[in-house]
Backbone as CSV, one residue per row, in Angstrom:
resi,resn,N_x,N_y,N_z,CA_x,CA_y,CA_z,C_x,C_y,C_z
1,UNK,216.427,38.236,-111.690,217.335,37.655,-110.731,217.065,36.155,-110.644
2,UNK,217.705,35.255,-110.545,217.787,33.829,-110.627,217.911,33.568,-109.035
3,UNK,216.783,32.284,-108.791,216.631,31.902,-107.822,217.810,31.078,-107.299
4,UNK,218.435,30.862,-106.082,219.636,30.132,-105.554,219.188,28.876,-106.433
5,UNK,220.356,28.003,-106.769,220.161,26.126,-107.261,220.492,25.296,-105.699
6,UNK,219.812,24.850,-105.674,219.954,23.924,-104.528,221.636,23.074,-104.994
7,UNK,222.281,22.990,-103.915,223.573,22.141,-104.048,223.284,20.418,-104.220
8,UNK,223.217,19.861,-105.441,222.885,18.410,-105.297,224.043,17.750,-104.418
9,UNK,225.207,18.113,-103.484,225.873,17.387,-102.948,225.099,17.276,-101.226
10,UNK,224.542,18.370,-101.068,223.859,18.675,-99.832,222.799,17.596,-99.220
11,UNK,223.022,17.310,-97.971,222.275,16.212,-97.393,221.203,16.654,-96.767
12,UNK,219.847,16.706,-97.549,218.819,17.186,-97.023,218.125,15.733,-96.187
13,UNK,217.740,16.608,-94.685,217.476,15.720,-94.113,216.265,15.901,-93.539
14,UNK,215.546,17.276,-93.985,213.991,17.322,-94.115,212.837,16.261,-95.177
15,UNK,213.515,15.939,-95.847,213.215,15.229,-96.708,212.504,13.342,-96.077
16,UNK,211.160,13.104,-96.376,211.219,11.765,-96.249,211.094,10.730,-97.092
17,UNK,211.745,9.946,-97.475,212.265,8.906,-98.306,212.000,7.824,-97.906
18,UNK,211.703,6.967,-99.082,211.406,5.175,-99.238,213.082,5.311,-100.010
19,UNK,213.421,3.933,-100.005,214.340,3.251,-100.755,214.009,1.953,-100.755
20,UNK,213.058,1.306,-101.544,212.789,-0.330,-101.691,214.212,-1.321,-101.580
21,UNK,214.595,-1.117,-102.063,215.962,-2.197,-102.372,217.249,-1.915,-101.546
22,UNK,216.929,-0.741,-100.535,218.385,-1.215,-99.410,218.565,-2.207,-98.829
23,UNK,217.408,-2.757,-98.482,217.873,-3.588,-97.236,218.460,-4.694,-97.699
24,UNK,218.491,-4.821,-99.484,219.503,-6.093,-99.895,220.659,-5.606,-100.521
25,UNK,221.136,-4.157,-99.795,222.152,-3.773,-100.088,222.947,-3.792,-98.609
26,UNK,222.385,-4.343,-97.477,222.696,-3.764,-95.648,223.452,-5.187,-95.715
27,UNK,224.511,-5.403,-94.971,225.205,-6.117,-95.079,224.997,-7.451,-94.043
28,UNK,224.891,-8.242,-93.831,224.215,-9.628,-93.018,224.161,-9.888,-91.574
29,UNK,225.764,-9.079,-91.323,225.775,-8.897,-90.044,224.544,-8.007,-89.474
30,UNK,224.481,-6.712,-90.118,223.467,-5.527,-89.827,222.121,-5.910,-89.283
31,UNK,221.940,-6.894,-90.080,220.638,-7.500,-90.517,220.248,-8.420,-89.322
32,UNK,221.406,-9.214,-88.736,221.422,-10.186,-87.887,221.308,-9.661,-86.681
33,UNK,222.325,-8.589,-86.549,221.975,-7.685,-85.161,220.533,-6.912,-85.126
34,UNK,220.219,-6.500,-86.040,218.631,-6.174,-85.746,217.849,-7.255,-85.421
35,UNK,218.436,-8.087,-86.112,216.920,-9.026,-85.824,217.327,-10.150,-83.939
36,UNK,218.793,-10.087,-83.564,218.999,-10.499,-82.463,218.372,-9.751,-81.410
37,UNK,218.396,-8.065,-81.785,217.872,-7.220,-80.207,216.733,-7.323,-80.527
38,UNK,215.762,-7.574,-81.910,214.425,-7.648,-81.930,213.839,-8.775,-81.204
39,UNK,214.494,-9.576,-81.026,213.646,-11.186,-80.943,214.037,-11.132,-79.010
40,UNK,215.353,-10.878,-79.006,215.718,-10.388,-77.563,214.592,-9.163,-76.729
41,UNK,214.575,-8.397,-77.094,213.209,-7.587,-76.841,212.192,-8.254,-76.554
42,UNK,211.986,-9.172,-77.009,210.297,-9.850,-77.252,210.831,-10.904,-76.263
43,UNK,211.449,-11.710,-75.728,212.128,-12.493,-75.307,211.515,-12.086,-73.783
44,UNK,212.119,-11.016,-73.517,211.929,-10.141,-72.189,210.627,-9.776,-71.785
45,UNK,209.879,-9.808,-73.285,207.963,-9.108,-72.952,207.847,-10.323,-72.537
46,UNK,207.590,-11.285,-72.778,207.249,-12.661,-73.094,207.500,-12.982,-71.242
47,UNK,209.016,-13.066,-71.073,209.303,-13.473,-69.074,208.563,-12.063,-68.620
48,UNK,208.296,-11.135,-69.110,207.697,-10.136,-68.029,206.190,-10.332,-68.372
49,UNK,205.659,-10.893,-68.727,204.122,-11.214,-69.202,203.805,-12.373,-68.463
50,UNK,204.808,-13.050,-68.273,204.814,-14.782,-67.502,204.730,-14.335,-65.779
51,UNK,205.909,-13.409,-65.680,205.873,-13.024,-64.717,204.934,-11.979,-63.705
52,UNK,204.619,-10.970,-64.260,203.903,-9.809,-63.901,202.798,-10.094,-64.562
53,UNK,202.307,-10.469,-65.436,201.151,-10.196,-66.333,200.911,-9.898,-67.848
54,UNK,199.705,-9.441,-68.614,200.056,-9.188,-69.820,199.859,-7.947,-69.505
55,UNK,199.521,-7.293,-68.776,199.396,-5.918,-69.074,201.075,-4.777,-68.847
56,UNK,202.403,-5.347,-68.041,203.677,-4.926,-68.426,203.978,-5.643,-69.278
57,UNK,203.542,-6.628,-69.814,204.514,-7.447,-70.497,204.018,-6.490,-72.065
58,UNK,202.760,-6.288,-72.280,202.679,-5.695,-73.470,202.968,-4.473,-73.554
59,UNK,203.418,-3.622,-72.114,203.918,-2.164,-72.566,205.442,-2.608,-73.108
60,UNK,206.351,-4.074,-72.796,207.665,-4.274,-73.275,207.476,-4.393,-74.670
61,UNK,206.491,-4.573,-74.995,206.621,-5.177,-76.376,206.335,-4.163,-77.728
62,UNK,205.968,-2.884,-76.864,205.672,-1.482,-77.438,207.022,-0.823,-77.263
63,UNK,208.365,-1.818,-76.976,209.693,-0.714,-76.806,209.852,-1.001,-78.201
64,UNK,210.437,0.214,-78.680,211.374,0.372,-80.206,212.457,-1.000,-79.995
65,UNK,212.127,-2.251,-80.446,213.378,-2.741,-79.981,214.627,-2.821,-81.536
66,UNK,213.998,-2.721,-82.525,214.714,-2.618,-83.487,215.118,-1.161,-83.394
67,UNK,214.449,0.134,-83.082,215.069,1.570,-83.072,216.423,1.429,-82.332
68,UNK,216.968,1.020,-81.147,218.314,1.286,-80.934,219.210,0.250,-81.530
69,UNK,219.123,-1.081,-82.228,219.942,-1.598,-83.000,220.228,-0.585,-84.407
70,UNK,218.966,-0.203,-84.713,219.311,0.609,-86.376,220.150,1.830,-85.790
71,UNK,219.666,2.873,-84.686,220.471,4.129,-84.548,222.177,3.443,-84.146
72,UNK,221.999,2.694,-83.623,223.718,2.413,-83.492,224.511,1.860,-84.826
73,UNK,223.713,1.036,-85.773,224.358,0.715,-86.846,224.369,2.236,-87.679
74,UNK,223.304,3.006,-87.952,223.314,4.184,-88.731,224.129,4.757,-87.949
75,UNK,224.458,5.522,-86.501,225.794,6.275,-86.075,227.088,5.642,-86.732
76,UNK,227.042,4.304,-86.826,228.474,4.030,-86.835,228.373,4.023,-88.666
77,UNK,227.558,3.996,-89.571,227.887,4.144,-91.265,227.916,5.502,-91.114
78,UNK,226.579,6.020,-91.149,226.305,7.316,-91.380,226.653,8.612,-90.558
79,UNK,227.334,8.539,-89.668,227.172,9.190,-88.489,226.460,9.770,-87.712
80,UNK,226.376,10.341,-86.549,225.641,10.916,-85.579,224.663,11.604,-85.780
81,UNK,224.713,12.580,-86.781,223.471,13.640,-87.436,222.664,12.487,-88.011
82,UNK,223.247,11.574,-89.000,221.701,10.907,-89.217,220.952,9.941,-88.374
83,UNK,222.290,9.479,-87.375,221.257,8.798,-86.258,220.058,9.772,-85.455
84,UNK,220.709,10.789,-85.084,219.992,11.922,-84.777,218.325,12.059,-84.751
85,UNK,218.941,12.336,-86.469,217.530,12.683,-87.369,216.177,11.600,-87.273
86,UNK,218.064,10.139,-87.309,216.297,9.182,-86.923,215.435,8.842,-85.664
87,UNK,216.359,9.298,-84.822,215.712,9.599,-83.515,214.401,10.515,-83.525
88,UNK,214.694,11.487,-84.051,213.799,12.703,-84.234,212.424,11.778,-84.662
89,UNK,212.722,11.470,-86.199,211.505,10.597,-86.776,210.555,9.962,-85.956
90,UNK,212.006,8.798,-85.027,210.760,7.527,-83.855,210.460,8.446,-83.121
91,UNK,210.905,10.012,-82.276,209.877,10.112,-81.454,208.446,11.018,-82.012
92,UNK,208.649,11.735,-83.263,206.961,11.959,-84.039,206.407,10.755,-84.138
93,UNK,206.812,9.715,-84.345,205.969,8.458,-85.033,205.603,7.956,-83.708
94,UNK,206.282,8.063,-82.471,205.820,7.421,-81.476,205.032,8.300,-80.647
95,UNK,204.725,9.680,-81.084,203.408,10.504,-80.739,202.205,9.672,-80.931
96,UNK,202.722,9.988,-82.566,201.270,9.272,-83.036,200.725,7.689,-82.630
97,UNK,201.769,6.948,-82.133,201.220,5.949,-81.637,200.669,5.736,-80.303
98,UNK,201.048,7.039,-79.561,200.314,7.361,-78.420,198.912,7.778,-78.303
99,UNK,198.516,8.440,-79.811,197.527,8.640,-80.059,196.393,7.719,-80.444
100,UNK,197.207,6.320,-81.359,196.469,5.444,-81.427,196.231,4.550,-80.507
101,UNK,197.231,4.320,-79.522,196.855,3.164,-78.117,195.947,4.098,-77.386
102,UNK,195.566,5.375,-77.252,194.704,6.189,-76.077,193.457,6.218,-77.015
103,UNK,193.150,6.343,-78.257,192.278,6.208,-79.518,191.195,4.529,-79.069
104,UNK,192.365,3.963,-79.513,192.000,2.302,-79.819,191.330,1.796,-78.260
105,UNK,191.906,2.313,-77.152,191.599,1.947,-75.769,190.651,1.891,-75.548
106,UNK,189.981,4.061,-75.651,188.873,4.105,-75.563,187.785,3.472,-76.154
107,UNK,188.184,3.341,-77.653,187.182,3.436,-78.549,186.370,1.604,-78.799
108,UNK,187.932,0.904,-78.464,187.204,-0.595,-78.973,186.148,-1.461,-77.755
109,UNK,186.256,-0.949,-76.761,185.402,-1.628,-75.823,183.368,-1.299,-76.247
110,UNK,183.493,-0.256,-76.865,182.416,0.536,-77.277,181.904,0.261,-78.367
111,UNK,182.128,0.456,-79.170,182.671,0.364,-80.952,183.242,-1.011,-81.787
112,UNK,182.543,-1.206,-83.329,183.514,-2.245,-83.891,184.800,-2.062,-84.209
113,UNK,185.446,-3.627,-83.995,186.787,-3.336,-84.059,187.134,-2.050,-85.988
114,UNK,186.544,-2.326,-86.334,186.802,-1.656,-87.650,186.750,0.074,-87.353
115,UNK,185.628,0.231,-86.947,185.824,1.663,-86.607,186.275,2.313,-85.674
116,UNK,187.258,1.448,-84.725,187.598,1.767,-83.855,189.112,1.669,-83.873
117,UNK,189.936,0.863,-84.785,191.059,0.651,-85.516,191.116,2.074,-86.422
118,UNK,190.177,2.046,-87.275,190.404,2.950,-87.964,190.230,4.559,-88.088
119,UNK,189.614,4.814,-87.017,190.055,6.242,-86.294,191.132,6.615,-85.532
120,UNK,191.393,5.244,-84.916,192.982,5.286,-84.383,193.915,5.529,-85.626
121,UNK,194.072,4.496,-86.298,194.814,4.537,-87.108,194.722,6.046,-88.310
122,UNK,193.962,6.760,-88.560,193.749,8.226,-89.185,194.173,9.359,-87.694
123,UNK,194.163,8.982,-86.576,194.539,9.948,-85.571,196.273,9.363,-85.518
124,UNK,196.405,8.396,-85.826,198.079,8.253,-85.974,198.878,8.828,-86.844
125,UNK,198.461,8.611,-88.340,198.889,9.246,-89.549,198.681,11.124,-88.964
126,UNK,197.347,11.619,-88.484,197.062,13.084,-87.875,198.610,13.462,-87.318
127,UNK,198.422,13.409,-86.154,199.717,13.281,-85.150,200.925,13.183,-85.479
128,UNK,201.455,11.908,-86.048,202.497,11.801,-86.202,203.001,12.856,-87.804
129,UNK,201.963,12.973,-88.683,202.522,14.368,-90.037,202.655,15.802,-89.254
130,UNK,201.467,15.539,-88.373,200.917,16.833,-87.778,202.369,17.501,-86.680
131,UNK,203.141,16.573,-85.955,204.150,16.897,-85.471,205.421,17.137,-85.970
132,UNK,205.705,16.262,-87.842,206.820,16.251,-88.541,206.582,17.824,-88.927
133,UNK,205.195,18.487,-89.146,205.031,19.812,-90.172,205.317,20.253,-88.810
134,UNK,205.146,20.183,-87.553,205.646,21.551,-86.600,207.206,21.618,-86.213
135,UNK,208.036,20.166,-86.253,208.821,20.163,-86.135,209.555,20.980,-87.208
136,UNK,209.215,20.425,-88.637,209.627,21.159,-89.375,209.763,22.913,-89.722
137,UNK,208.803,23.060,-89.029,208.472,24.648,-89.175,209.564,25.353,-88.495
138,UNK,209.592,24.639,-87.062,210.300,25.331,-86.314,212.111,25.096,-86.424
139,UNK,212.246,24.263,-87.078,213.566,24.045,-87.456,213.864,25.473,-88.511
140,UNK,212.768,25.766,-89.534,213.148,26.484,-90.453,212.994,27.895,-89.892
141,UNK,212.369,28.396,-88.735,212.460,29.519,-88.130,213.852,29.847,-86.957
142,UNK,214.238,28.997,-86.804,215.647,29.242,-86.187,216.756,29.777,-87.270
């Protein structure tokens, strides 16, 4: 008996992918609006750091500020499912970076910055695969 062929038209979206050379395929405007809400973002850490302190001003500067310029440009090419999906992505990846700011907190007041970076940073990569394989699992058990 012959195993099913996967449909090469099918948009697998379990899948994670590099593509080196898009972003000099993204068109200027795209490019410009990311980089306007990025710098705008930082804009805002910057008066709330002046204002309040560094300690809100650097939780502003930990917002995705490029994540909602890209999901609105990807809804409007790609549509909604792949904005979706990339939603899905920033919030595993932003596990794991929860793991490394509660990691790095504890660890650097104690510890050299080297080994204290770099257990964060191996508890980030942990976390953030460690949540794509459960997410994944459970997608494929529904």
């Amino acid at each position: 008996m012959n195993a099913p062929q996967p449909d090469e038209n099918a948009e697998n979206t379990d899948r994670i992918r590099l593509t080196p050379g898009a972003a000099r395929q993204m068109p200027r405007k795209d490019l410009f609006i990311r980089f306007a809400f990025g710098a705008g973002v930082s804009l805002l850490a910057a008066i709330v750091s002046t204002v309040f302190g560094p300690f809100p001003g650097g939780a502003f500067l930990a917002f995705p500020a490029i994540l909602l310029a890209s999901l609105t440009l990807v809804a409007k090419e790609d549509g909604l499912r792949s904005a979706r999906e990339d939603t899905r992505g920033a919030t595993l990846g932003t596990l794991g970076l929860l793991a490394f700011s509660l990691l790095a907190t504890t660890l650097l007041p104690s510890h050299s910055a080297w080994l204290a970076l770099t257990v964060a940073t191996a508890a980030w990569l942990a976390v953030s695969l460690g949540a794509y394989a459960l997410a994944r699992a459970a997608g494929k058990r529904q």
